[in-house]
N, C-alpha and C positions, 0 to 999 in steps of 0.2 A: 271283481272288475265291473265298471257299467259296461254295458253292450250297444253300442250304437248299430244302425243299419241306414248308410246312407241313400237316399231317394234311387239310384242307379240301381245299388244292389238290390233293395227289390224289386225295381225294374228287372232285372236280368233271371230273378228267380221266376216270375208272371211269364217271361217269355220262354225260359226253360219248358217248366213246367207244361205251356200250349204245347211247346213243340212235342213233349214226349207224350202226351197226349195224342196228338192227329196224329206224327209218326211210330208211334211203339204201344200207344196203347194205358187204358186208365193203370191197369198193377204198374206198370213200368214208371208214367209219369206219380205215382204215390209212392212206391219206392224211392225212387230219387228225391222227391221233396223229405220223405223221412231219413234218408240217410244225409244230405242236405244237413237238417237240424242236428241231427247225433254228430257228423262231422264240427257246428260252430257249435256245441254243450263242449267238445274232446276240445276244440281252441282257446275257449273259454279256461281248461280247469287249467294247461299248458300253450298258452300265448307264444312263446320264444319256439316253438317245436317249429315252426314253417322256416322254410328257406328262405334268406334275405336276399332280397332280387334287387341287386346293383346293376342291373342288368335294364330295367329300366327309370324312368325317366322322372323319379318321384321317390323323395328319400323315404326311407325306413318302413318302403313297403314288404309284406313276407306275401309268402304266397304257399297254400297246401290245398290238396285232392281230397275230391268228395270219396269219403268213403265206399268200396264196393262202384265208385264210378267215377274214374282217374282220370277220365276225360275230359272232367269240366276242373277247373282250378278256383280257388277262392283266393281274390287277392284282400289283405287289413293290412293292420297296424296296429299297433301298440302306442299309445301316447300317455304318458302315465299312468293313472289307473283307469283309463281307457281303453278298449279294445273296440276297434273301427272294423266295421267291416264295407269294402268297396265296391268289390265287383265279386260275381262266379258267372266264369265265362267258358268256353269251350277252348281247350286249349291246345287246337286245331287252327285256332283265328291267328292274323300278327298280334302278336304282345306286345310287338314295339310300336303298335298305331291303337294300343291300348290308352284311354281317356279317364285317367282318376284325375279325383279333385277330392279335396280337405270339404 
């Protein structure tokens, strides 16, 4: 598959990242960025494994949890042999004032 990462999504990894940083500390913000990457390798080899979220407002988005950290969500796609990735966001926030774009 190619692996895209659109501008947002690493946006939202930069701002992850600060935050666990100044709130939890360097192991904690380095963990999550490795488990982060091990989560899109696992999306990568099985693409169709996330849940398709009709739920919002952007077709044939899925969406799955950072491994070891369930709290943040990774929303992609799938577009032929494309796998998009959008956003990881804390999934805690509205989903439904959630802002992806193609």
């Amino acid at each position: 598959m190619n692996l895209t990462y659109r501008p947002e999504f690493l946006e939202d990894v930069a701002r992850e990242e600060f935050y666990l940083l100044e709130h939890a500390g360097a192991e904690i913000a380095d963990a999550w960025h490795e488990a982060l990457w091990e989560t899109l390798g696992f999306l990568n080899g099985t693409p169709l494994a996330g849940r398709a979220r009709m739920d919002l407002k952007f077709p044939g988005i899925r969406s799955w949890r950072v491994t070891h950290f369930e709290r943040w969500i990774i929303f992609y796609g799938v577009r032929g042999d494309d796998l998009i990735f959008y956003r990881v966001v804390s999934g805690t926030m509205n989903l439904q004032a959630l802002k992806l774009k193609e």
